[in-house]
VMD Tcl script that builds the backbone (N, CA, C; Angstrom):
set m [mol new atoms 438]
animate dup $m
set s [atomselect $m all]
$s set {name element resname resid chain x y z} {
  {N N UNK 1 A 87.312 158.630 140.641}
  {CA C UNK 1 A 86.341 157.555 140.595}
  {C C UNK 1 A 85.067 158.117 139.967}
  {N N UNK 2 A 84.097 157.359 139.217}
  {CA C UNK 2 A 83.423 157.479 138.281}
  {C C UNK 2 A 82.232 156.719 138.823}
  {N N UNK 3 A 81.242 157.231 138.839}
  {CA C UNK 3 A 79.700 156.832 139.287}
  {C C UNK 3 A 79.710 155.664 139.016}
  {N N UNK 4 A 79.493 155.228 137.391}
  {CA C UNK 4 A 80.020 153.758 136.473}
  {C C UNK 4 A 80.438 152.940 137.620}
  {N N UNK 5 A 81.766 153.803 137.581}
  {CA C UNK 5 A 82.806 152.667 138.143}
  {C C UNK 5 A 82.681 152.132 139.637}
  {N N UNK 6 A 82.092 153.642 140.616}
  {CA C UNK 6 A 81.711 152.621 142.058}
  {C C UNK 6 A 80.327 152.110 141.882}
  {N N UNK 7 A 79.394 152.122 141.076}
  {CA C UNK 7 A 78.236 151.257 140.771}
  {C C UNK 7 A 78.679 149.806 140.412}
  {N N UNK 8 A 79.381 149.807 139.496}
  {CA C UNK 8 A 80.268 148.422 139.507}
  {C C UNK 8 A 81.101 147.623 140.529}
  {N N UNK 9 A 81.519 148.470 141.387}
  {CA C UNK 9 A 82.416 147.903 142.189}
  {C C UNK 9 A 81.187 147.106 143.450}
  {N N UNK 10 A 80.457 148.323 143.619}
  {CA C UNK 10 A 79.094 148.098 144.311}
  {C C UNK 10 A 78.110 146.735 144.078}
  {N N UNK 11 A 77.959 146.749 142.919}
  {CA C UNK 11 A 77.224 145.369 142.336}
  {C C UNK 11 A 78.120 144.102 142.542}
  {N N UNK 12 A 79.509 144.109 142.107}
  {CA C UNK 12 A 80.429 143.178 142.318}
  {C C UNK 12 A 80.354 142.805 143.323}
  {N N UNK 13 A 80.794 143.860 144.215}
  {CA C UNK 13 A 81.561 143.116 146.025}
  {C C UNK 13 A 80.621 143.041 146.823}
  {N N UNK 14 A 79.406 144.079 146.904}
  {CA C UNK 14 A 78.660 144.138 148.050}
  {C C UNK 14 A 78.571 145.492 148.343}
  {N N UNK 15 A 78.002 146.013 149.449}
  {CA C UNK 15 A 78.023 147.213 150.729}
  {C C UNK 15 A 78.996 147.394 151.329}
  {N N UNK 16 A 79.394 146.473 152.013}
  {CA C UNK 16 A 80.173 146.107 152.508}
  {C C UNK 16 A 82.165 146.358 152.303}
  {N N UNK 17 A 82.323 148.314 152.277}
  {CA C UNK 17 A 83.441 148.368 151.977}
  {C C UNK 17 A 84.607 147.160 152.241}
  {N N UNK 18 A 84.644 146.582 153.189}
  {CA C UNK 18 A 85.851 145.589 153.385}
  {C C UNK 18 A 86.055 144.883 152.199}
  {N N UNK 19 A 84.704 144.494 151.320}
  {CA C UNK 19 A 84.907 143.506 150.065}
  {C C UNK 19 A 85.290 144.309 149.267}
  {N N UNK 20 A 85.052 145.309 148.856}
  {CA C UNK 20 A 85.907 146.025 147.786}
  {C C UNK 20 A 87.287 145.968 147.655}
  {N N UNK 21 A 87.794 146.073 146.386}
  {CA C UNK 21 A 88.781 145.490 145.957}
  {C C UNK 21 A 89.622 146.830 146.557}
  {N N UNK 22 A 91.256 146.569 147.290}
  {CA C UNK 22 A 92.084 147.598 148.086}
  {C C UNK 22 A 92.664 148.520 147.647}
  {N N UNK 23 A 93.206 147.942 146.145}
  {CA C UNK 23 A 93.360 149.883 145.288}
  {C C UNK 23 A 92.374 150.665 145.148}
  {N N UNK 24 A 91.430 150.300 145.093}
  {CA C UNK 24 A 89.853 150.891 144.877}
  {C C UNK 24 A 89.170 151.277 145.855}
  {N N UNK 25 A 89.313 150.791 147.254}
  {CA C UNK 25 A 88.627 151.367 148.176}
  {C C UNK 25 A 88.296 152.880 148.934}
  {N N UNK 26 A 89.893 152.993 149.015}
  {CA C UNK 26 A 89.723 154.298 149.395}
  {C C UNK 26 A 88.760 155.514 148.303}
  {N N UNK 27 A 89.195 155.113 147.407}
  {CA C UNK 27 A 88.692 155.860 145.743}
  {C C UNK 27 A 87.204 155.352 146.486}
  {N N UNK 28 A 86.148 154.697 146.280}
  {CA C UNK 28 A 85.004 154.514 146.481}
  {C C UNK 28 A 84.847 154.954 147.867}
  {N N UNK 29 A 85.472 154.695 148.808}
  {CA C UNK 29 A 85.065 155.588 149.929}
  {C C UNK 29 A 84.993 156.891 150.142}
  {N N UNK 30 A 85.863 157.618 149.180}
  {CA C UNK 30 A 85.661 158.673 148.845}
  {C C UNK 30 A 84.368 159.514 148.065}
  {N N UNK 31 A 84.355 158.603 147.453}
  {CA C UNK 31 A 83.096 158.979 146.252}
  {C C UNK 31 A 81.736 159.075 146.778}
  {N N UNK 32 A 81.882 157.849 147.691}
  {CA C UNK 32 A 80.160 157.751 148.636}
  {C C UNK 32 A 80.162 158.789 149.419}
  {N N UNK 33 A 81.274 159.280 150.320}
  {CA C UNK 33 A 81.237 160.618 151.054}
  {C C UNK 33 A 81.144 161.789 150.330}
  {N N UNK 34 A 81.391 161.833 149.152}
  {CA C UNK 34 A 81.345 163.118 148.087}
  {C C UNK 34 A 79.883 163.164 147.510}
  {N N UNK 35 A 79.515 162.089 146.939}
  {CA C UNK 35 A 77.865 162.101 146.369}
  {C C UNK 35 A 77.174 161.221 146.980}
  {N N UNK 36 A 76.508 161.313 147.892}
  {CA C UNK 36 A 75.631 160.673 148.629}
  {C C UNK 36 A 74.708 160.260 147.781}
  {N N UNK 37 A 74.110 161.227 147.258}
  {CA C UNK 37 A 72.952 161.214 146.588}
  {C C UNK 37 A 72.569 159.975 145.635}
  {N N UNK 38 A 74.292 160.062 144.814}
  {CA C UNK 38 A 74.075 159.244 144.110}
  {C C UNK 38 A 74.487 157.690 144.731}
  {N N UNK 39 A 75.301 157.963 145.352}
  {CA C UNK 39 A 75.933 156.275 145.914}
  {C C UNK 39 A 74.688 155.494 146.872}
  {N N UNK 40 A 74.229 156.446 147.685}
  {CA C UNK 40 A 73.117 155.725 148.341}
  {C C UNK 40 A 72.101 154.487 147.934}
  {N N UNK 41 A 71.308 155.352 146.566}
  {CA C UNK 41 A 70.758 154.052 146.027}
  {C C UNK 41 A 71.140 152.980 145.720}
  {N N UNK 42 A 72.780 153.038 145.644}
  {CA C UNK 42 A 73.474 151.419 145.146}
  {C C UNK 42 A 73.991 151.202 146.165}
  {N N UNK 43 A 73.851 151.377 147.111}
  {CA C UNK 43 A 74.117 150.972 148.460}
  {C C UNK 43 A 73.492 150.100 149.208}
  {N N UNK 44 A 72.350 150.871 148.899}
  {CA C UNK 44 A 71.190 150.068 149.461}
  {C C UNK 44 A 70.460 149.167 149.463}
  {N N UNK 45 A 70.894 149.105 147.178}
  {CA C UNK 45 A 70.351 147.618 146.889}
  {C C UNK 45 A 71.379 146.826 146.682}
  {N N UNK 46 A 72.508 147.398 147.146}
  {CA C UNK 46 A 73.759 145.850 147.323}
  {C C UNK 46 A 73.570 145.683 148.789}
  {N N UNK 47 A 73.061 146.119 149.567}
  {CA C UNK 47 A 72.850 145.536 151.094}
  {C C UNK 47 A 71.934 144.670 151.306}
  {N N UNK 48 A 70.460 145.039 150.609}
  {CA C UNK 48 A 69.523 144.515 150.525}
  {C C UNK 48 A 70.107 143.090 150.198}
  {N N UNK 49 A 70.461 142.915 149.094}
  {CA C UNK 49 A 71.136 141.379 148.327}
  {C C UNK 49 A 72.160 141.058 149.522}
  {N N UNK 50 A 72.737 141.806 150.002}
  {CA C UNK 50 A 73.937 141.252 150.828}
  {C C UNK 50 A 72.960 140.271 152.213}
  {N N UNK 51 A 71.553 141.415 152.379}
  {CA C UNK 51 A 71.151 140.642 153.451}
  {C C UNK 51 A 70.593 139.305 153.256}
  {N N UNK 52 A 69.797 138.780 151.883}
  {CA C UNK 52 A 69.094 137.521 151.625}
  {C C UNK 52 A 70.270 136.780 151.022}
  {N N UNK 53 A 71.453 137.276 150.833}
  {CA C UNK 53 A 72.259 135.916 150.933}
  {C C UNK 53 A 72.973 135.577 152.181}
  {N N UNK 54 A 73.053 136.598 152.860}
  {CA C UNK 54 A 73.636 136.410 154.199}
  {C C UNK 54 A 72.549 135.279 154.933}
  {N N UNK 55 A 70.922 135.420 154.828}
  {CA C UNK 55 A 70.269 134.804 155.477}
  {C C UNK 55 A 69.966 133.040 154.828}
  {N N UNK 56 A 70.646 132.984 153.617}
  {CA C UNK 56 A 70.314 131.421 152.995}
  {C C UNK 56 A 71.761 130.723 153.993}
  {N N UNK 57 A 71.421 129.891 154.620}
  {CA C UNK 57 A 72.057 129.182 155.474}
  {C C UNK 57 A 72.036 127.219 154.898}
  {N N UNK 58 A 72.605 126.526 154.666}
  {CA C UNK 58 A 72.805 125.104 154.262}
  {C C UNK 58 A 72.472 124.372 155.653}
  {N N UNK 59 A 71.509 123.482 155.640}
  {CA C UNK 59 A 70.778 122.613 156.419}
  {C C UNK 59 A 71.988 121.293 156.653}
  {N N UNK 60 A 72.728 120.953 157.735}
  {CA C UNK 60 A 73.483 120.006 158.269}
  {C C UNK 60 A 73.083 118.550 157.244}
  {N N UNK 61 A 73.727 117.797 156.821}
  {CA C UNK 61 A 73.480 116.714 156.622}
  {C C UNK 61 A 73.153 115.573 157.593}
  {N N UNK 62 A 72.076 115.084 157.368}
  {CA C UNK 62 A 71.739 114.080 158.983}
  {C C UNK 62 A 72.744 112.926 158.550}
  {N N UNK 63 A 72.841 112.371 159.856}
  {CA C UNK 63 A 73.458 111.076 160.261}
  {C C UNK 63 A 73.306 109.637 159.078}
  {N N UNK 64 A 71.999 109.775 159.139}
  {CA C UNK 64 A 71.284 108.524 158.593}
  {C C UNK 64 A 71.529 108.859 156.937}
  {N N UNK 65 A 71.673 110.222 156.650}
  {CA C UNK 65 A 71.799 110.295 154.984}
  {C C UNK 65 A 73.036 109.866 154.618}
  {N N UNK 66 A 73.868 110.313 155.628}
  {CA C UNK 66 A 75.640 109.802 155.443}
  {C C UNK 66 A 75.625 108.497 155.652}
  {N N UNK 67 A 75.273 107.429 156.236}
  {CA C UNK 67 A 75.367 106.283 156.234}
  {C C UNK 67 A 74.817 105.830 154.748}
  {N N UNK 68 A 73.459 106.276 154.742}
  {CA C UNK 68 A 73.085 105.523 153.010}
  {C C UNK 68 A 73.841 105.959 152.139}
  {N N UNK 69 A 74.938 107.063 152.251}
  {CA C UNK 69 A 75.647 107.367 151.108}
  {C C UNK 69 A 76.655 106.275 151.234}
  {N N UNK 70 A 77.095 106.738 152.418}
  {CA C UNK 70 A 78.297 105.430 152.629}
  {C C UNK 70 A 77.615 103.906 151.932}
  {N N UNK 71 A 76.634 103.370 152.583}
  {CA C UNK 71 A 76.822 102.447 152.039}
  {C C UNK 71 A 76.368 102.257 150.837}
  {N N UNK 72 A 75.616 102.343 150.086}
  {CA C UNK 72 A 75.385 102.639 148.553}
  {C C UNK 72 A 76.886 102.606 148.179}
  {N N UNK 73 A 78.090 103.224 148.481}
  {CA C UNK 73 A 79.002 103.457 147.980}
  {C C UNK 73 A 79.481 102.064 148.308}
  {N N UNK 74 A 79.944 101.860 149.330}
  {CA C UNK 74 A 80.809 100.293 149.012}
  {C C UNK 74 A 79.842 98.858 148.570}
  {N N UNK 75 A 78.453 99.344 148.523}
  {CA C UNK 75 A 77.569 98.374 147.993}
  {C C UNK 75 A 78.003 97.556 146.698}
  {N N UNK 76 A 78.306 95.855 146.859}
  {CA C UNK 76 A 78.679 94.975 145.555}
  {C C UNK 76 A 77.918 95.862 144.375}
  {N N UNK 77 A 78.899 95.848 143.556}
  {CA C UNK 77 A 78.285 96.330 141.706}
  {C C UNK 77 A 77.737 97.480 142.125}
  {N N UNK 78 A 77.941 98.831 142.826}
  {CA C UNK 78 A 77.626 99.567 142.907}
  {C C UNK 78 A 79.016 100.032 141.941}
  {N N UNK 79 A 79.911 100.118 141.181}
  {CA C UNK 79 A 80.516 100.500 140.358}
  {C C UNK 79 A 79.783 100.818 139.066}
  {N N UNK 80 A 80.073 102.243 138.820}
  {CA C UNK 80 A 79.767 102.331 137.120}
  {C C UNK 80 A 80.508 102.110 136.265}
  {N N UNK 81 A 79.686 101.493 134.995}
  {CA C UNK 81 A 80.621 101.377 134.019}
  {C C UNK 81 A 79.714 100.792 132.752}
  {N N UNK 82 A 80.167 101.267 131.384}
  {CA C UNK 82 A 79.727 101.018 130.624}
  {C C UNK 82 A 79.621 100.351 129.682}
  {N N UNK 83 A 79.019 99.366 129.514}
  {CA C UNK 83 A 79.441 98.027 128.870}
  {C C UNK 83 A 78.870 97.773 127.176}
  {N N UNK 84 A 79.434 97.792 126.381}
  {CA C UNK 84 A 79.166 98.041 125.353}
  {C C UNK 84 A 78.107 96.613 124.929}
  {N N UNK 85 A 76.916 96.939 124.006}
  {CA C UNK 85 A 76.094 96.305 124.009}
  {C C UNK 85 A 76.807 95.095 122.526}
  {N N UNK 86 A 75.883 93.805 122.485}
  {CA C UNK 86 A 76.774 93.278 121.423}
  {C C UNK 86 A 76.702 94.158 119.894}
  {N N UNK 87 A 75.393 94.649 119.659}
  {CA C UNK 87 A 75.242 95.255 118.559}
  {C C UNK 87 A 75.861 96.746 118.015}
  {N N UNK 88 A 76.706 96.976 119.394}
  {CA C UNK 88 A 77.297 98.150 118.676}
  {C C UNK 88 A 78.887 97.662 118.775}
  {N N UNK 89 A 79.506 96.930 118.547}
  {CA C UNK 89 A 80.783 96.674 117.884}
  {C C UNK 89 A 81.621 97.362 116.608}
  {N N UNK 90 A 80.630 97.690 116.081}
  {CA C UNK 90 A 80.789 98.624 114.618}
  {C C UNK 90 A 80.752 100.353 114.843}
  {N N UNK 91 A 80.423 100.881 115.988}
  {CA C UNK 91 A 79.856 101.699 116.283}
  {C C UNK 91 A 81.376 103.076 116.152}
  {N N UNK 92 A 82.942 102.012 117.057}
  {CA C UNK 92 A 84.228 102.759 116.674}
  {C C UNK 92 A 84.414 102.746 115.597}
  {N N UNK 93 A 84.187 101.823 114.908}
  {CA C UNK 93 A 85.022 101.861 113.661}
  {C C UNK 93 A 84.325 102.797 112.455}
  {N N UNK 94 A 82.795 102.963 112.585}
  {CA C UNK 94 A 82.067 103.535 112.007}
  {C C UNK 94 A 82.577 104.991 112.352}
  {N N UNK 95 A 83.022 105.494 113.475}
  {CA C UNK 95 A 83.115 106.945 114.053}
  {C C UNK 95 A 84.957 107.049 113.025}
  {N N UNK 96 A 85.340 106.249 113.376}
  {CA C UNK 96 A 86.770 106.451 113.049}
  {C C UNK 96 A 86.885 106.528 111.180}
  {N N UNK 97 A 85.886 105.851 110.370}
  {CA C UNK 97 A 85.845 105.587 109.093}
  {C C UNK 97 A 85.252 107.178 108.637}
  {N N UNK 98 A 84.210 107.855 109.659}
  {CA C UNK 98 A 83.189 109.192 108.972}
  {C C UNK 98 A 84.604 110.037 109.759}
  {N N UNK 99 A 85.237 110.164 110.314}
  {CA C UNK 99 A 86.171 111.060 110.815}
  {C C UNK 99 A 87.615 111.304 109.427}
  {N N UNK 100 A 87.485 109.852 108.924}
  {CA C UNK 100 A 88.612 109.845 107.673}
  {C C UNK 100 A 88.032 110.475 106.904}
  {N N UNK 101 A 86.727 110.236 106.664}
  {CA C UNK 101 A 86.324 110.436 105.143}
  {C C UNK 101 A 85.834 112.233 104.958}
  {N N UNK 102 A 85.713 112.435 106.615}
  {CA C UNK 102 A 85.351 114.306 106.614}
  {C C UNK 102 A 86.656 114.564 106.541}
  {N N UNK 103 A 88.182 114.229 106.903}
  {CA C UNK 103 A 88.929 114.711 106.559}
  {C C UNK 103 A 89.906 115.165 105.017}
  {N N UNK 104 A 89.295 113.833 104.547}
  {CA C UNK 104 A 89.479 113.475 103.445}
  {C C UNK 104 A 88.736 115.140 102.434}
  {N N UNK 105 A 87.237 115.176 102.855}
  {CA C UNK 105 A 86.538 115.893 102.000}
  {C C UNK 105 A 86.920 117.470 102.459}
  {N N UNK 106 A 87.620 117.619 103.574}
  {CA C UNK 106 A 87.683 118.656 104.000}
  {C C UNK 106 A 89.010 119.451 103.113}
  {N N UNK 107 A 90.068 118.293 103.024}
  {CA C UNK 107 A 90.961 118.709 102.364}
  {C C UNK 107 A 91.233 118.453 101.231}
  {N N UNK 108 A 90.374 118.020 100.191}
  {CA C UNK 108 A 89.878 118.281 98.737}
  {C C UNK 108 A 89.424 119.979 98.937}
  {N N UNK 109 A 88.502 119.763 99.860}
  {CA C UNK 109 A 87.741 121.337 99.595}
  {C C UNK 109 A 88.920 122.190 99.754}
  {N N UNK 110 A 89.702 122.248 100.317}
  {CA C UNK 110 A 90.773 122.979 100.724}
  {C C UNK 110 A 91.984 123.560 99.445}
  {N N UNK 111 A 91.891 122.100 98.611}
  {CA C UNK 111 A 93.442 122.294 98.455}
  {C C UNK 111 A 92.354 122.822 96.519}
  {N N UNK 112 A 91.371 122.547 96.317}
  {CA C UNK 112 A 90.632 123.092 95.230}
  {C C UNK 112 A 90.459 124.709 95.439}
  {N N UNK 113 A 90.153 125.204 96.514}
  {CA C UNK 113 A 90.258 126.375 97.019}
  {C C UNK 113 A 91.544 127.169 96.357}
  {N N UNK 114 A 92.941 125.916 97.205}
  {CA C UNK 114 A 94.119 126.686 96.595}
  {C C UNK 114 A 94.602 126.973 94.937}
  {N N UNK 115 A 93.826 126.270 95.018}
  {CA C UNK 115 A 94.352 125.336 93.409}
  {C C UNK 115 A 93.642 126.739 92.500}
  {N N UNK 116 A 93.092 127.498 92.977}
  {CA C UNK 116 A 92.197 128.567 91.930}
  {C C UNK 116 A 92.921 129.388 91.325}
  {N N UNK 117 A 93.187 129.716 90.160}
  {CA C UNK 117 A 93.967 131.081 89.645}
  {C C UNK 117 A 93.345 132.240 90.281}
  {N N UNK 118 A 94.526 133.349 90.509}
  {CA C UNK 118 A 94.168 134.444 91.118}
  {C C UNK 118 A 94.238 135.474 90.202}
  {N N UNK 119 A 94.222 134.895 89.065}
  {CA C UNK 119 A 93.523 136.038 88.083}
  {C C UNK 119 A 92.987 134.871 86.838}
  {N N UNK 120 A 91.868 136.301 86.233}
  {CA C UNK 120 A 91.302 135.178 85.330}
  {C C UNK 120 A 91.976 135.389 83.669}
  {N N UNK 121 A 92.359 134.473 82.853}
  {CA C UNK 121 A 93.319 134.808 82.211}
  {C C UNK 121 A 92.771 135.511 80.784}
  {N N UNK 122 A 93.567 135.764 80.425}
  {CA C UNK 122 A 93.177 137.153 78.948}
  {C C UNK 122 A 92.258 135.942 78.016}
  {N N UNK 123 A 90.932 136.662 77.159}
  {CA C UNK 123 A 91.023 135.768 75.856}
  {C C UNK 123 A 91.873 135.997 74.754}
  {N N UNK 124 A 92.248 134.758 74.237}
  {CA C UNK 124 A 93.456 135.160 72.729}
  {C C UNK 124 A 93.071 135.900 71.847}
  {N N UNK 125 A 91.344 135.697 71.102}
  {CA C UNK 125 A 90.379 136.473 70.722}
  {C C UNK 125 A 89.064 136.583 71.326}
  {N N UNK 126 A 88.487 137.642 70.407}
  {CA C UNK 126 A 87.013 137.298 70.516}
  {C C UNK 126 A 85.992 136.310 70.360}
  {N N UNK 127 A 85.123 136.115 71.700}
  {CA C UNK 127 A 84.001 135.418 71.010}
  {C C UNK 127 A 83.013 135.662 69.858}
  {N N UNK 128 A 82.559 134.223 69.501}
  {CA C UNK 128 A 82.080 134.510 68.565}
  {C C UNK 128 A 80.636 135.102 68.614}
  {N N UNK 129 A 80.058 134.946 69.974}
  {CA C UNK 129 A 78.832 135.237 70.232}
  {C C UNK 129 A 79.184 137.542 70.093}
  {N N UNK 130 A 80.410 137.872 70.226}
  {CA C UNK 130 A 80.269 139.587 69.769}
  {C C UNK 130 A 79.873 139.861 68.299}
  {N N UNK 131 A 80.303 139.187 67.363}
  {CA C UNK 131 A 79.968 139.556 65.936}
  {C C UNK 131 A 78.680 139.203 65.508}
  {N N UNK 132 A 77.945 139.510 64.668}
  {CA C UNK 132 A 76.728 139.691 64.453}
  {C C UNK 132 A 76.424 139.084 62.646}
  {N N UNK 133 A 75.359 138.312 62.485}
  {CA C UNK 133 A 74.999 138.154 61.211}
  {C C UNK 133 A 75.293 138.740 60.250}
  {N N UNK 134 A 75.441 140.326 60.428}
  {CA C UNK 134 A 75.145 141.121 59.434}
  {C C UNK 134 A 76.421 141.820 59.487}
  {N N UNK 135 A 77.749 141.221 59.539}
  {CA C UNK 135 A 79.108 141.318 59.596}
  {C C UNK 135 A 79.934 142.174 60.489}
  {N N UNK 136 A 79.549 143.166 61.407}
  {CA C UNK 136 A 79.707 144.123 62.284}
  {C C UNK 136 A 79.978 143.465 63.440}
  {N N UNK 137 A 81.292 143.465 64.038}
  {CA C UNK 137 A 81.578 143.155 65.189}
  {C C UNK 137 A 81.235 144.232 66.604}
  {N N UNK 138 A 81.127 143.759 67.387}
  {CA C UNK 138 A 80.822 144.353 68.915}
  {C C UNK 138 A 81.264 146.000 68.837}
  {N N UNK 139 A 82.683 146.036 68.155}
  {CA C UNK 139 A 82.943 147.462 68.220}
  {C C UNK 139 A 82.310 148.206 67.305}
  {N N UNK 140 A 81.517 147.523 66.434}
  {CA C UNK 140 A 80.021 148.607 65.078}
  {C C UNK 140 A 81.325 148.940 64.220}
  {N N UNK 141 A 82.435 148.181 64.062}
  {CA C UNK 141 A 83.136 148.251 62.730}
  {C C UNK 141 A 82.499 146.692 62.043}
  {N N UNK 142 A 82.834 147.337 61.007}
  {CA C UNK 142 A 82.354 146.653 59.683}
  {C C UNK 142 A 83.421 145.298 59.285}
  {N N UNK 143 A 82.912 144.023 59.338}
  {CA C UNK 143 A 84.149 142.974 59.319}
  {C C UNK 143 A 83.000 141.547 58.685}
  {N N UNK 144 A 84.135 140.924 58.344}
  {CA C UNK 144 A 83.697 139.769 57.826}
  {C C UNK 144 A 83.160 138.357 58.738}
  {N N UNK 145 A 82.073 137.611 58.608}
  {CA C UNK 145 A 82.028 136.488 59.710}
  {C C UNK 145 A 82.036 135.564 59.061}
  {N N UNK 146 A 83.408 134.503 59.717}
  {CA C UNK 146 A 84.058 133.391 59.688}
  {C C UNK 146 A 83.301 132.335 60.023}
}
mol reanalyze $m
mol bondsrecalc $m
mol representation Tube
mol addrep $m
């Protein structure tokens, strides 16, 4: 066992060997009896935490709150639900029309992608922009311009 590793186990579970995980325990119980020094300080501040959550306790629900829940709940039209207003009638068909048309553009982009040569192909000749006024082509041989 590895300092790392019962510092981790420490932060995870608690102080509280029982929470440590059972292949691991003995291994960390070991380790705290071997280096005090070092296990102590993470001991102490996983106890510390162990104690202020041990002390947050949940306040009973009163009587009178459970009744207003209750009744709120079977209260007429206390049902939700969402009622579409008259002006958005267009609102599916609009979602369903931009859903075609991104698919649409998605797979143009796609299939142009495929569509690319994967090499770029030879020229038959030279351009004409290599030869020069003064009859000398790109390679500084001496030639005629067409």
């Amino acid at each position: 066992m590895t300092f790392q590793r019962f510092a981790q186990i420490v932060e995870a579970y608690g102080a509280d060997p029982r929470r440590w995980p059972g292949d691991e325990r003995a291994a960390a119980r070991a380790f705290a009896q071997a280096h005090p020094a070092q296990a102590q300080p993470c001991l102490a501040a996983a106890a510390a935490l162990d104690a202020v959550l041990a002390a947050d306790a949940l306040e009973p629900v009163s009587r009178s709150l459970q009744r207003r829940i209750v009744a709120s709940a079977n209260a007429p039209g206390a049902r939700l639900s969402f009622t579409w207003r008259p002006g958005w009638r267009w609102l599916p068909g609009a979602a369903l029309a931009g859903a075609g048309v991104a698919g649409l553009v998605a797979g143009a982009a796609a299939m142009s992608f495929l569509m690319l040569p994967s090499e770029r192909p030879t020229a038959v000749h030279e351009p004409s922009y290599l030869s020069t006024a003064f009859g000398f082509d790109a390679s500084g041989a001496e030639g005629s311009i067409e």
